[in-house]
C-alpha positions in Angstrom: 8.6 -91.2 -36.0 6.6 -88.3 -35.7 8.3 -84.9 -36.0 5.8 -83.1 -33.8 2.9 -83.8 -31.2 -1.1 -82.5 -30.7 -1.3 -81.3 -27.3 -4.8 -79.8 -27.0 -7.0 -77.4 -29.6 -7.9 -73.9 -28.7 -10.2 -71.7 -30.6 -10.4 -74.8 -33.2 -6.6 -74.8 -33.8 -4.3 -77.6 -33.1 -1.6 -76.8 -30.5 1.7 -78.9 -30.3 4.8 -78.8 -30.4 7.8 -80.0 -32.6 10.3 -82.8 -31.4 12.9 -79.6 -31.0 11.8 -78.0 -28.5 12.3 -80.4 -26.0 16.1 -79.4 -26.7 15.7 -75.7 -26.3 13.3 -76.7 -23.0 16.4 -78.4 -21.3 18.4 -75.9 -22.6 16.5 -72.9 -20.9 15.8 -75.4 -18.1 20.0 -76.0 -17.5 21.0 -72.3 -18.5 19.1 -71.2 -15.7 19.3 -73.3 -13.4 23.3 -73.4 -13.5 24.1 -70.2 -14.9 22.0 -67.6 -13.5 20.0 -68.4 -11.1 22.4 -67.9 -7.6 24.2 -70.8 -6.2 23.4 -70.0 -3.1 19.7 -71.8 -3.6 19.4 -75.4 -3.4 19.4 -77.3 -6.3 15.9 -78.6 -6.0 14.8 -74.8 -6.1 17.1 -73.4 -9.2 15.8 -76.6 -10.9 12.4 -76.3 -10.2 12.3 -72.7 -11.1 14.3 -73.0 -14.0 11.5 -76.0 -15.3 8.5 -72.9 -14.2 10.5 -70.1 -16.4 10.8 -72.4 -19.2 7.1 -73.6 -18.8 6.6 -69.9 -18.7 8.4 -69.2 -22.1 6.3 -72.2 -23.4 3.2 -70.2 -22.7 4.5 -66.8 -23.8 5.3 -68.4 -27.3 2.0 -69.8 -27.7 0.4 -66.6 -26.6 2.6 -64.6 -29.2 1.3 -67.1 -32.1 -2.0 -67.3 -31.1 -2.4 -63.3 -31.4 -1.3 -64.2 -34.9 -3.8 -66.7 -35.7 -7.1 -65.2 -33.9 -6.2 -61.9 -36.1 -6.3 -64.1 -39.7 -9.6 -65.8 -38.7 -10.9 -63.0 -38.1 -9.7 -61.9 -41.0 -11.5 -64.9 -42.9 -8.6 -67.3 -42.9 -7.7 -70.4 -41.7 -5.1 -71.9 -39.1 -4.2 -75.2 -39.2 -2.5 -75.5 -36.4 0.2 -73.7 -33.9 3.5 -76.0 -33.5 6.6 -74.3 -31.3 10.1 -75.7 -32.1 13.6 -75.0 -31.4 13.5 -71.2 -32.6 9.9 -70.3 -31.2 6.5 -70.8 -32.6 4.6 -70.9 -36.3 1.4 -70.3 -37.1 0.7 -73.1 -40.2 -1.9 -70.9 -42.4 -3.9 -73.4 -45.2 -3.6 -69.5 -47.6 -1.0 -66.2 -47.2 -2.7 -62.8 -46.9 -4.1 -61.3 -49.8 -3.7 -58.0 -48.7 -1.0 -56.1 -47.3 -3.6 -54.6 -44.5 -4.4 -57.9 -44.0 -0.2 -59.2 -43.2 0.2 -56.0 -41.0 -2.4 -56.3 -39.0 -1.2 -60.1 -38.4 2.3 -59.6 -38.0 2.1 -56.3 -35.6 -0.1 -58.1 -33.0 2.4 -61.0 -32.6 5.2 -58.3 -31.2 2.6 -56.0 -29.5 1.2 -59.1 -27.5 4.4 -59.8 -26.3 5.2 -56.6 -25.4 2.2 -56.0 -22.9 3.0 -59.2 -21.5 6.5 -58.4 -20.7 5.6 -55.2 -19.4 2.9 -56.8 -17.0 5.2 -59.6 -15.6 7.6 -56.3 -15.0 5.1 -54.8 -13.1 4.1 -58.2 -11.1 7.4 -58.3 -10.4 8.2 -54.9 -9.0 4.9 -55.6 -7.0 5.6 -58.7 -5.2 9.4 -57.6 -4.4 8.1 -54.0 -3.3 11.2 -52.3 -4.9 11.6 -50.7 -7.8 12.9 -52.6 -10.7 14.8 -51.7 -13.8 14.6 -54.0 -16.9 18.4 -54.3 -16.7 18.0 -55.4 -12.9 15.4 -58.3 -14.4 17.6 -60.5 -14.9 20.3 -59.8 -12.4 18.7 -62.0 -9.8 20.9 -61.3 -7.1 19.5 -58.0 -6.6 16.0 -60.2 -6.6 14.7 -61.1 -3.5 12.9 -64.3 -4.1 12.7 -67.5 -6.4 9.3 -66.0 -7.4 10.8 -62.5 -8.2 13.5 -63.7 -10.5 11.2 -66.2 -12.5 8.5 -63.3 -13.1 11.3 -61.0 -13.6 13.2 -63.5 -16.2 10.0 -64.0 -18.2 8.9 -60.2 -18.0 12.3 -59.7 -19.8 12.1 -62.5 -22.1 9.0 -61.2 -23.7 9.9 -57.8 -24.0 13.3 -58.8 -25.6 10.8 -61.4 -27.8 9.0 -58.6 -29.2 12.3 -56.0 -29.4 13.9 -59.2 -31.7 10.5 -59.9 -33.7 10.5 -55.9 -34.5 13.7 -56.5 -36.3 12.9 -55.9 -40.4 14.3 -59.1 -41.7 11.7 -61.3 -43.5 10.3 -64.1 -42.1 10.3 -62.1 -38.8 7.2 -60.4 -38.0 9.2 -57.2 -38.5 9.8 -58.2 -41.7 6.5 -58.9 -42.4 6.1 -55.4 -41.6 8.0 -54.2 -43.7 6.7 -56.2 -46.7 3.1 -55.4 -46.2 4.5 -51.9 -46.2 6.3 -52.2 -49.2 3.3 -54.2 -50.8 1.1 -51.2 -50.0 3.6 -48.8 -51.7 4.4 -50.5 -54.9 1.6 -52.7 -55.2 4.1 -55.7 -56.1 4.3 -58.4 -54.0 7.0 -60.0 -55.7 9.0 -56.7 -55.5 8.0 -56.5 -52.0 8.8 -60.2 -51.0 12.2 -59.8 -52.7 13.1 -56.3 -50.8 12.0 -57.6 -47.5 14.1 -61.2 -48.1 17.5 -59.2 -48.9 17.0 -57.5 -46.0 16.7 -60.9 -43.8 19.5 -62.4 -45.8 21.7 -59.4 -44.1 20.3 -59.4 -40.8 21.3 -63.1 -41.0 24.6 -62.2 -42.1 24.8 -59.9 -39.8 23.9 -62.3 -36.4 26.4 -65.0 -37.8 29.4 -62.4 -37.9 28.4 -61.4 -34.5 28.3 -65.1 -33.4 31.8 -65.7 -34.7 33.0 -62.9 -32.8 31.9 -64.2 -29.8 32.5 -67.1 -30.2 36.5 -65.9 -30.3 35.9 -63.6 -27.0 35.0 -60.1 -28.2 31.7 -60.7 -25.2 29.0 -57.3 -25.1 26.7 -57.4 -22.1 25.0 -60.8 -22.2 26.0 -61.8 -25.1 29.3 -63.6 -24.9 31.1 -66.2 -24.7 31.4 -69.8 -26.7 28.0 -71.0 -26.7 26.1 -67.9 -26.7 28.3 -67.2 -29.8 26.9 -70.7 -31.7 23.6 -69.9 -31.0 23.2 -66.3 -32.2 25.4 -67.5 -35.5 23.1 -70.2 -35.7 20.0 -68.0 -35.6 21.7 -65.9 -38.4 22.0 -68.6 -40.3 17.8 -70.0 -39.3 17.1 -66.6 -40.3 19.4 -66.5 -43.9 17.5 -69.9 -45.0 14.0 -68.7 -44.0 14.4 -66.0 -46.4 15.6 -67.5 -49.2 12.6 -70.3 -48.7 10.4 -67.3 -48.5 11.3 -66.3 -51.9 11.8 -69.9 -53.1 8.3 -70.0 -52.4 6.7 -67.1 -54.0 8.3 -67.5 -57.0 7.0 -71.1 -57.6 3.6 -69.8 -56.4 3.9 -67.5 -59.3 5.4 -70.0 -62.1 2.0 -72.2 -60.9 -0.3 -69.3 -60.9 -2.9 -69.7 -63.5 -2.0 -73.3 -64.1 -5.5 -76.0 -63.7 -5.0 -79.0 -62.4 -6.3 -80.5 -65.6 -3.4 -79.0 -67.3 -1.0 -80.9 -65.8 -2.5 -84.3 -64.2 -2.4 -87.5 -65.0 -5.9 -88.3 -67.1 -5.3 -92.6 -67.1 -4.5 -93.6 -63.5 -5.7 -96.6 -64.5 -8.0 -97.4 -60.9 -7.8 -101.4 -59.6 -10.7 -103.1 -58.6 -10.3 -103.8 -54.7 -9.9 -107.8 -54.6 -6.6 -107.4 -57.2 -4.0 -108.5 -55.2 -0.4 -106.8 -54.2 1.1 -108.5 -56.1 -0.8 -108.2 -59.3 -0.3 -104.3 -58.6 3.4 -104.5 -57.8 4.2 -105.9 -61.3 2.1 -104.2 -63.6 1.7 -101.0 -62.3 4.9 -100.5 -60.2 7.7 -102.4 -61.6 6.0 -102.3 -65.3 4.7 -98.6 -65.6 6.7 -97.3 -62.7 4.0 -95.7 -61.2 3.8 -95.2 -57.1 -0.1 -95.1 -56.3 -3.2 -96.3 -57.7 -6.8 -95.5 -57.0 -8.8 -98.3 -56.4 -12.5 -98.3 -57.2 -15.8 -100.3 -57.5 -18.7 -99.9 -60.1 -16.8 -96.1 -60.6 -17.0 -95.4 -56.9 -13.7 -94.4 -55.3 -12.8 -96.2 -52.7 -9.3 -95.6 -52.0 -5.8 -95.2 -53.1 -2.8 -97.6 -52.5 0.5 -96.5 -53.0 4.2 -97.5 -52.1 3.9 -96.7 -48.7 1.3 -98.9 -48.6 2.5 -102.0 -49.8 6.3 -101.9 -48.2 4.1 -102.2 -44.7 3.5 -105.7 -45.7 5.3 -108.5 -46.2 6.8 -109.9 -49.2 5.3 -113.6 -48.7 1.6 -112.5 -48.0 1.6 -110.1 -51.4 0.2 -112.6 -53.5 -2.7 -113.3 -51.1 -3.5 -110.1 -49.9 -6.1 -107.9 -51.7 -5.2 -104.0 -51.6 -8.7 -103.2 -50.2 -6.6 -104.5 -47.1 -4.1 -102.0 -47.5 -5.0 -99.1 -49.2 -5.6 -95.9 -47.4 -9.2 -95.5 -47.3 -11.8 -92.4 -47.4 -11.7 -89.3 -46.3 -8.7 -88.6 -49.0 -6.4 -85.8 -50.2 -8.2 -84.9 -53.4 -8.5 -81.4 -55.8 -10.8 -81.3 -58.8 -9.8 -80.7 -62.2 -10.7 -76.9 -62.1 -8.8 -76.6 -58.9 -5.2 -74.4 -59.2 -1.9 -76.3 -59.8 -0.5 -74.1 -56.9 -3.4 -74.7 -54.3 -2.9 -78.3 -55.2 0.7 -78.8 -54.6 0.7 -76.8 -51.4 -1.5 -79.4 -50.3 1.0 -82.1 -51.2 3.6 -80.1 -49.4 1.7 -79.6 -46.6 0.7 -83.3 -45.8 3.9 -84.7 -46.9 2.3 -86.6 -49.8 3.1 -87.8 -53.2 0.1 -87.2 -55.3 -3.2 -86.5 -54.8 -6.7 -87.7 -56.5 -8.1 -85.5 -59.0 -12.4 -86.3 -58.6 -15.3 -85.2 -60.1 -19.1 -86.1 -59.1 -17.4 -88.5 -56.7 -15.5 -90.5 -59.3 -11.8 -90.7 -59.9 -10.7 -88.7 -63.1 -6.7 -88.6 -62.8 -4.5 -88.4 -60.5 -1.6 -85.6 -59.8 1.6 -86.2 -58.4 4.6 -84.3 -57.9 6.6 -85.9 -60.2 4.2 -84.3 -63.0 4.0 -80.8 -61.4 8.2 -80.7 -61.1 7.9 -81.8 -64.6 5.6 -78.9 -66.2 8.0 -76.6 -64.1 11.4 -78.3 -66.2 9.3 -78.5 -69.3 8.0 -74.8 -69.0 11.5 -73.6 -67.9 13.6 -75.5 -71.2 10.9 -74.2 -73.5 11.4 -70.6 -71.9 7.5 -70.8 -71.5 6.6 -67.8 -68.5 3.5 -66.8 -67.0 2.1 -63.7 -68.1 
């Protein structure tokens, strides 16, 4: 099953959206439409409404990440794609900013965008009812004086409260990216500023779950209270404590990998099939015997493709010994890197496409092959050895 869906490209990035949020959109969806939105409307309408604000929030997210990724290609990088999920938005990056102008100017438009958005819904809103407003009235809907009102005046709120939350300097919020291009500016360290800006998201975190737990037992501040509200913002402490720590995991592996060629590390012998060998003949002796998980398979040294595992447990076990892999084997255009490529480049691409090895080619023939399993085994080697990089 697919953990997330393409909905549509714009500016040549792929928008979807994560299986996820389809839980926080019935969420929003039910929170408003039984427990603010006045009884005294029909069902139909706080339903319908509540379905319009959430479409709203859908939009305001992808406008908030979007500001993120137009500012790194125009900064020379690319975007993958946009997905929103259960906590908001991410904009999947195929590199990280290599300067620290470069990572402020990306995360500070993410908040700002937000902000003039909320502020111009506020102002809608005040418009339409012909009253004055206050942001505390926005979402006290009974001093609203329409369906429309209270949906503009929800979603003016939202956003401004989005970009007041994503100011906050705990890394991997935009605030904390912030703070770590600042800090990266100053001391010229990344590491030293990745590692400042992390601690600091590990106690936000702390700090959201504590508050959770007290609500959770009664001790309620404005909106903020009660059972469920509690769970959430202790769960968002903990989304944010997890984040950080990956953020670090992260670096620091980019760093142990730094420097590292793919030639270093690969496998030089794949030993590549012709394409009429059968699944079984590959199952035995290059599976079961030399407990390998993929193969390349070639003709007259051209690569053709790569079968793997995954591959062959699609088939089954009675038509193996009749079945060449050219059947089965995934076929051109492939994951590959070339021998002079960087070990860290290289396994960010196996993370990213949730693979197990890639093909290592060179003048369009197949020259090794790299997997995880021998890039998490330089890392063990290097660490027993006490081998660092300089």
């Amino acid at each position: 099953m697919k953990s997330s869906w393409r909905l549509f490209r714009i500016a040549g990035i792929d928008i979807g959206v994560h299986y996820t949020w389809i839980f926080i959109f019935i969420l929003i969806s039910w929170s408003l439409a039984v427990g603010i939105f006045p009884q005294q409307w029909s069902a139909a309408i706080r339903w319908s409404m509540g379905v319009v604000a959430a479409l709203g929030l859908f939009i305001s997210v992808l406008l908030h990440e979007l500001a993120h990724s137009l500012v790194a290609q125009s900064r020379g990088m690319k975007v993958g794609s946009i997905t929103l999920f259960i906590f908001g938005g991410v904009s999947n990056l195929e590199e990280e900013p290599g300067k620290p102008g470069t990572e402020f100017a990306m995360a500070i438009v993410g908040p700002l965008t937000s902000l003039v958005l909320g502020l111009a819904l506020w102002g809608l809103a005040i418009a339409v009812s012909g009253s004055i407003i206050s942001f505390g009235d926005l979402l006290n809907v009974t001093l609203l004086n329409s369906p429309s009102v209270s949906v503009i005046g929800y979603l003016g709120w939202i956003n401004i409260t989005l970009a007041i939350f994503n100011m906050i300097p705990g890394f991997p919020l935009d605030g904390g990216r912030v703070l770590r291009s600042i800090l990266w500016r100053s001391s010229g360290s990344l590491k030293k500023a990745t590692d400042i800006a992390a601690t600091v998201g590990r106690l936000i975190g702390w700090a959201f779950i504590i508050f959770g737990v007290a609500q959770i037992f009664g001790f309620g501040w404005w909106i903020f209270q009660g059972f469920f509200s509690g769970i959430w913002i202790a769960f968002i402490g903990w989304f944010l404590m997890s984040a950080a720590d990956a953020s670090r995991r992260d670096l620091t592996l980019k760093e142990h990998l730094s420097g590292i060629k793919v030639k270093d590390v690969m496998n030089s012998q794949p030993g590549g099939i012709d394409p009429d060998t059968t699944v079984e003949q590959v199952v035995s002796n290059i599976f079961q015997r030399l407990h390998g998980r993929a193969v390349p398979v070639c003709y007259d040294d051209k690569l053709l493709g790569i079968v793997t595992i995954d591959d062959v447990k699609k088939l089954k076990r009675e038509q193996w010994a009749t079945t060449p892999v050219e059947r089965i084997m995934t076929r051109q255009p492939l994951y590959t890197v070339s021998p002079e490529d960087g070990l860290d480049g290289a396994f960010k691409m196996i993370a990213q496409h949730a693979i197990n090895q890639v093909l290592v080619t060179q003048d369009g023939k197949c020259v090794g092959m790299l997997s995880r399993a021998d890039i998490i085994g330089h890392l063990q080697m290097s660490q027993e050895l006490g081998i660092t990089r300089k």
